[in-house]
C-alpha positions as CSV (number, residue, x, y, z in Angstrom):
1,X,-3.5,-14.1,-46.1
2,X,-0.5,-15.9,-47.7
3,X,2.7,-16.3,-45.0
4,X,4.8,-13.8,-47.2
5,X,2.1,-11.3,-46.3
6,X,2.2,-12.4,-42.4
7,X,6.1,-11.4,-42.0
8,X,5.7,-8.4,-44.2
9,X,7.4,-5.6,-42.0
10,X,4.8,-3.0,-40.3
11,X,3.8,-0.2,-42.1
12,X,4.0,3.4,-41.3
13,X,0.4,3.3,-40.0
14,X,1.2,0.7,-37.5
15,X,1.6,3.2,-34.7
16,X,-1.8,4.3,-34.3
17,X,-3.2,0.4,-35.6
18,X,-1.5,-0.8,-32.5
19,X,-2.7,2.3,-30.5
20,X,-6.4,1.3,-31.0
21,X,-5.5,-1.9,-30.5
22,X,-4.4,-1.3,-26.8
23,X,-7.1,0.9,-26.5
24,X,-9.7,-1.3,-26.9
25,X,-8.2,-4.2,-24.9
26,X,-7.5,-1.5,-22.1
27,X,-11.8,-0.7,-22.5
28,X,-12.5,-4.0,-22.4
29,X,-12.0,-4.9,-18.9
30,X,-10.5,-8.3,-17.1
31,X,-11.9,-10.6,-19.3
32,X,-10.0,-10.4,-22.7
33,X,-10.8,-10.3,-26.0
34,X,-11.0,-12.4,-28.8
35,X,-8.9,-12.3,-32.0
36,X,-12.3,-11.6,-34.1
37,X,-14.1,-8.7,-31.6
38,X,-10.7,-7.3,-31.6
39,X,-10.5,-6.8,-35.6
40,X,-13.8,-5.5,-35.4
41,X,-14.1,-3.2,-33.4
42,X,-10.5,-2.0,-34.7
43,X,-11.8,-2.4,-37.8
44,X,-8.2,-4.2,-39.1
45,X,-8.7,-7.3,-41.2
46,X,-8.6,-10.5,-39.0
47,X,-5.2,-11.5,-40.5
48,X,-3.3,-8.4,-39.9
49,X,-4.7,-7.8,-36.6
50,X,-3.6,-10.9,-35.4
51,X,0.1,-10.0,-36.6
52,X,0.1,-7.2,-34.7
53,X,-1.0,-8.7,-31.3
54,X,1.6,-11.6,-32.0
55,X,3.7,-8.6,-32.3
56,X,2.7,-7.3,-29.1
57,X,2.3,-10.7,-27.2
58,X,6.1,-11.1,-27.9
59,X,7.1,-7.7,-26.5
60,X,5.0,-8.7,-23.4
61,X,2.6,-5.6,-24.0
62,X,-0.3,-8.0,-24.8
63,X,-1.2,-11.4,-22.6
64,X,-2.5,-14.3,-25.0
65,X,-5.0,-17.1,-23.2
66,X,-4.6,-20.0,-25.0
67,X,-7.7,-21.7,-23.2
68,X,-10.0,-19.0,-24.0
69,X,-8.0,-17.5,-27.0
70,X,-8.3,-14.6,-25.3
71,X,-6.2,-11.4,-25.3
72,X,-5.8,-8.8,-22.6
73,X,-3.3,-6.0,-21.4
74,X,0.2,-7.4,-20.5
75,X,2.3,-6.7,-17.4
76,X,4.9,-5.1,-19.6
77,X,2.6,-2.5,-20.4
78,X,2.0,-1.7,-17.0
79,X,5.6,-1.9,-15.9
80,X,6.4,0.7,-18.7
81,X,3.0,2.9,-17.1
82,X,4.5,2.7,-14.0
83,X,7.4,4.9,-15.3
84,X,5.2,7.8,-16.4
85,X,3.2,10.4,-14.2
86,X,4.3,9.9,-10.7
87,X,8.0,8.5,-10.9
88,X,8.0,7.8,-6.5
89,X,7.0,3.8,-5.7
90,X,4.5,3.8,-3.4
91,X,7.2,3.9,-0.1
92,X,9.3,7.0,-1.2
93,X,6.0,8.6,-2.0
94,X,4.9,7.7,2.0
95,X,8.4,8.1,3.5
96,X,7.5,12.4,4.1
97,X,4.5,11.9,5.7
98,X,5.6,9.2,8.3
99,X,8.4,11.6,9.1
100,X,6.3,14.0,9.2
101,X,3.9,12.2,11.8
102,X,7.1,11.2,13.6
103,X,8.0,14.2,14.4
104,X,4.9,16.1,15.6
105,X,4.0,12.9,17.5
106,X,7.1,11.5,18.7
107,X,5.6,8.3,17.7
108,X,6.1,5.2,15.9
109,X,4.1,5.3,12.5
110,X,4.2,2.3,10.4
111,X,3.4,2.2,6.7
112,X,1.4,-1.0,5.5
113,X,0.8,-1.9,2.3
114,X,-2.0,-4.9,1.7
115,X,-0.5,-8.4,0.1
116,X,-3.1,-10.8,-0.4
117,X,-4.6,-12.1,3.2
118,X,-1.6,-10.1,4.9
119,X,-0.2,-6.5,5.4
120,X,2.8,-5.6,4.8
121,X,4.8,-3.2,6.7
122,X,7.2,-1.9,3.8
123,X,8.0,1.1,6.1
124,X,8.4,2.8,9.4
125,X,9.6,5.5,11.6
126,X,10.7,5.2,15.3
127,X,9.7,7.7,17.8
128,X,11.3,8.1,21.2
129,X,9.7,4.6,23.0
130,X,10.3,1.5,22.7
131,X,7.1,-0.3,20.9
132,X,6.3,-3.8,20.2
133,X,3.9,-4.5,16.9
134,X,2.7,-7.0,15.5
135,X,4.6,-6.2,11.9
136,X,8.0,-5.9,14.2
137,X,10.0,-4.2,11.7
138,X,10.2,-3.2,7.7
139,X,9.4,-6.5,6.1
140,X,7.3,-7.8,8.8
141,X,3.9,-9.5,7.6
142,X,0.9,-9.3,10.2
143,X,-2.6,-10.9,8.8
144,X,-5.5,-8.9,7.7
145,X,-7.6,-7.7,10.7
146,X,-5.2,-8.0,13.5
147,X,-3.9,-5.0,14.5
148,X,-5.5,-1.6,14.1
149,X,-3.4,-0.8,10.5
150,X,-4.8,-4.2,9.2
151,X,-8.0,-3.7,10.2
152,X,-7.5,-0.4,8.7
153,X,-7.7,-2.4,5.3
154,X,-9.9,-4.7,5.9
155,X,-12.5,-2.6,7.0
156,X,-12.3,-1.1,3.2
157,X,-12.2,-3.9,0.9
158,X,-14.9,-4.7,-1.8
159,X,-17.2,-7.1,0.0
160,X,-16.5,-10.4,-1.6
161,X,-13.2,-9.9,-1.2
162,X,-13.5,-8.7,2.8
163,X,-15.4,-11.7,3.3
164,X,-13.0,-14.2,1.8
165,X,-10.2,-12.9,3.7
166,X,-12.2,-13.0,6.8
167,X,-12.9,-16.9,5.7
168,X,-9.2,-17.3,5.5
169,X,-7.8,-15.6,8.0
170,X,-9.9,-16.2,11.6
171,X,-8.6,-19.5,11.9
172,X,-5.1,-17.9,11.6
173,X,-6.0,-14.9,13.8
174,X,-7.7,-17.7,16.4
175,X,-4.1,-19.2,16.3
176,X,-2.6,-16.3,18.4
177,X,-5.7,-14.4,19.9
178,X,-8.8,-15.2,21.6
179,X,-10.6,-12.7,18.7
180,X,-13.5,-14.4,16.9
181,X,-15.9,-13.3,14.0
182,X,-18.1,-11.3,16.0
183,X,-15.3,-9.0,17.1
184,X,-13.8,-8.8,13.6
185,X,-17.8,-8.0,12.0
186,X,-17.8,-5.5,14.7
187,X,-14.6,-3.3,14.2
188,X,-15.0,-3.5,10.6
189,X,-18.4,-2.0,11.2
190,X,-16.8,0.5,14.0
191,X,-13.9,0.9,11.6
192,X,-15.8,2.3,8.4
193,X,-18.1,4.7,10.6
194,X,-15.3,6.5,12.0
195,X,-13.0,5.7,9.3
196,X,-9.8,4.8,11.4
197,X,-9.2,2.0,14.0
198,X,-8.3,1.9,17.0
199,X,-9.6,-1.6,18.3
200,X,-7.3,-4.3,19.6
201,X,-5.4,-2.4,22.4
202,X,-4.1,-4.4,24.8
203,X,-3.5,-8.2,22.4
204,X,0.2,-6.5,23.1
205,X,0.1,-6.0,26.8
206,X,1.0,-1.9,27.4
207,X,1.0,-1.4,23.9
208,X,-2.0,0.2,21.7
209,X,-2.4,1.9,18.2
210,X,-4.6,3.8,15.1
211,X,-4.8,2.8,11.5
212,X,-6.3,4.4,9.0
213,X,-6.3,3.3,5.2
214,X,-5.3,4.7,2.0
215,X,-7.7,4.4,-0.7
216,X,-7.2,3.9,-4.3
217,X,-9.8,5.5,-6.7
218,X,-12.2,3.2,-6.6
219,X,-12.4,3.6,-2.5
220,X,-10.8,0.5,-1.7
221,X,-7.7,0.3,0.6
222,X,-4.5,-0.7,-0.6
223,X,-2.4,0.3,2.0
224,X,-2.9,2.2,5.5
225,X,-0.8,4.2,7.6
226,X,-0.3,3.3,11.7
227,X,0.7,5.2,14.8
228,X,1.7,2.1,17.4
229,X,2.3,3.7,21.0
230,X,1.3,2.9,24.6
231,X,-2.5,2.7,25.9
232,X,-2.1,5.5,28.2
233,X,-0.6,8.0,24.8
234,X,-3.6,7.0,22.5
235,X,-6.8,7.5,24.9
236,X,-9.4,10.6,24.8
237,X,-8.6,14.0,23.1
238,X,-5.3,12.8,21.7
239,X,-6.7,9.8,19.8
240,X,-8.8,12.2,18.0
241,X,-6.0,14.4,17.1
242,X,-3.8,11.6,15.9
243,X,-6.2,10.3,14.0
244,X,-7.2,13.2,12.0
245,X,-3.8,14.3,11.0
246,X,-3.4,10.0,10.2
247,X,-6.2,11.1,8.1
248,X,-5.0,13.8,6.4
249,X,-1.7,12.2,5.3
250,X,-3.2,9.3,4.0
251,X,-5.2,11.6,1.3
252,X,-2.9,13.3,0.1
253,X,-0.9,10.1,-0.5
254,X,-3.9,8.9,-1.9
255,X,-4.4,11.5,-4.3
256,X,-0.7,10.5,-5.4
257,X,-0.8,6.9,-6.1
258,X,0.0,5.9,-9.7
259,X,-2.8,3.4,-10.3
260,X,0.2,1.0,-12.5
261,X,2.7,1.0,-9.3
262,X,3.7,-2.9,-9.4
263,X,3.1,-2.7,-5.9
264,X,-0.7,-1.9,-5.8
265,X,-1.0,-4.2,-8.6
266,X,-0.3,-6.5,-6.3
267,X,-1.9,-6.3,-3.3
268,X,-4.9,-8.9,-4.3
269,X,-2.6,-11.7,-5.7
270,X,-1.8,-13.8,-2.7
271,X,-5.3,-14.5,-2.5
272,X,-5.0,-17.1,-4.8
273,X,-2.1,-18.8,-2.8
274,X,-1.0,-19.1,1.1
275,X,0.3,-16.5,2.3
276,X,4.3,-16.9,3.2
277,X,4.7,-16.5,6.7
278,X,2.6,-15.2,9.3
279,X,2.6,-11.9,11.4
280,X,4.8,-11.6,14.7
C-alpha cells in the first residue's frame, strides 16, 4: 500500500475494525500477536491493520514488542476498564467491611493487599487495644507467609508462583524468625483446609491473629483481610466465630472486585524485582 494510502484518515467503519481488533488480542492471551495472525483472523488487509494498531499503540490501548513483533492489550486499556462497572478501588470497596468487623469485634482488622513477595497493609481499623503487627500501620509491608494475613495469601497462590515466593522469601523470613520451610509447607497446608490462618501466635510476644484471603475469580488470593488481637481473645469458640464472619466479608468483597483495578493488576509484578523494604 502506497504511504498516501497509510495516513488516509479512518473511515466510518473504523469503530467496529478496531473493536475486533481488541477483541481478538484480548482472546488471545499473554502472549501477543503478530501483525499477520492479527489481519487474519480480523480479516483486514495486512496494511490497514497495521495502521490501525500503530493507531492504537500510540494511544497506549495496544503494547507493541519489538523483539517478538508482537502485539498485546495496553495498560491504557485497562486503566480506562478500570473506570467502568465497579467505580470503588479496591480499599474504599474494603473500608465497610473492616468497620464493620471493628465494631462487632472491638478489634483491630487490617486489610492486605499482595505486592509481589510482600503484603501490603493499604488499610486498617483500630479496636479498643493496643496491638503490635507485623504490617505496623497503613503502608506497612510484612513478607509473604509471616503473619496469619500473609499466610492468608500465600496459602492461595497458583503453585509455581507459591513456590517461588517461598524460594524467595525463607531466607528473609529466617532473618527475623526461627520459622523454616517445614513450618511454612505446613500452615499452607493447614491454611487451605480450613481456609483461614491462624498460625504464628506468639512471633509477637502477647499478640496473636486470623487471616483469611480474598480470591479473585480464578481462586487465587490477591488480598486478605486480618483480625490482630491478644492470644488470650483469639483461642477456642471465638476463633471460630471471628473467622467465619472474616469469611463472609471477604466474599462479598470478592464478588465485587473489578478484575482491571490497577491495584490487583499488580499484585504479581514485584516478583520480577526486590521487594522495597521489608516487614516490621
Amino acid at each position: 500500500m502506497s504511504g498516501a494510502a497509510e495516513t488516509k484518515p479512518l473511515d466510518r467503519s473504523a469503530p467496529s475494525r478496531i473493536a475486533g481488533l481488541l477483541r481478538h488480542l484480548g482472546e488471545s492471551g499473554t502472549g501477543g500477536v503478530r501483525l499477520s495472525a492479527l489481519a487474519e483472523a480480523s480479516g483486514l488487509p495486512a496494511p490497514t491493520t497495521l495502521r490501525l494498531l500503530r493507531a492504537l499503540v500510540a494511544e497506549e490501548l495496544v503494547d507493541f514488542d519489538p523483539p517478538t513483533k508482537t502485539y498485546r492489550l495496553g495498560l491504557g486499556l485497562f486503566r480506562l476498564a478500570a473506570k467502568a462497572g465497579n467505580p470503588l478501588g479496591l480499599r474504599d470497596l474494603a473500608r465497610p467491611a473492616l468497620l464493620r468487623l471493628t465494631g462487632a469485634l472491638g478489634e483491630t482488622v487490617f486489610f492486605l493487599v499482595r505486592s509481589g513477595y510482600d503484603a501490603v497493609c493499604i488499610d486498617r481499623t483500630a479496636g479498643p487495644l493496643p496491638i503490635r503487627s507485623f504490617t505496623g500501620d497503613i503502608g506497612g509491608r510484612v513478607m509473604l507467609g509471616l503473619g496469619q494475613g500473609a499466610m492468608a495469601i500465600l496459602a492461595h497462590l497458583p503453585a509455581d508462583e507459591q513456590e517461588a515466593v517461598i524460594r524467595y522469601n525463607l531466607p528473609r523470613i529466617r532473618d527475623v524468625t526461627s520459622l523454616d520451610e517445614a513450618f511454612l509447607l505446613t500452615e499452607i497446608a493447614r491454611t487451605r483446609d480450613l481456609g483461614y490462618c491462624a498460625a504464628a501466635s506468639g512471633l509477637i510476644p502477647g499478640m496473636a491473629g486470623l487471616g483469611v484471603p480474598i480470591l479473585n475469580a480464578d481462586g487465587h488470593a490477591v488480598a486478605a483481610l486480618s483480625v490482630g488481637s491478644t492470644v488470650d481473645r483469639l483461642a477456642g469458640e471465638r476463633r471460630e466465630a471471628i473467622a467465619g464472619m472474616l469469611r463472609r466479608e471477604a466474599t462479598g468483597i470478592a464478588s465485587r472486585l473489578n478484575p482491571f483495578d490497577e491495584t490487583l493488576r499488580r499484585a504479581g509484578a514485584a516478583m520480577e524485582r526486590p521487594p522495597r523494604g521489608e516487614g516490621a
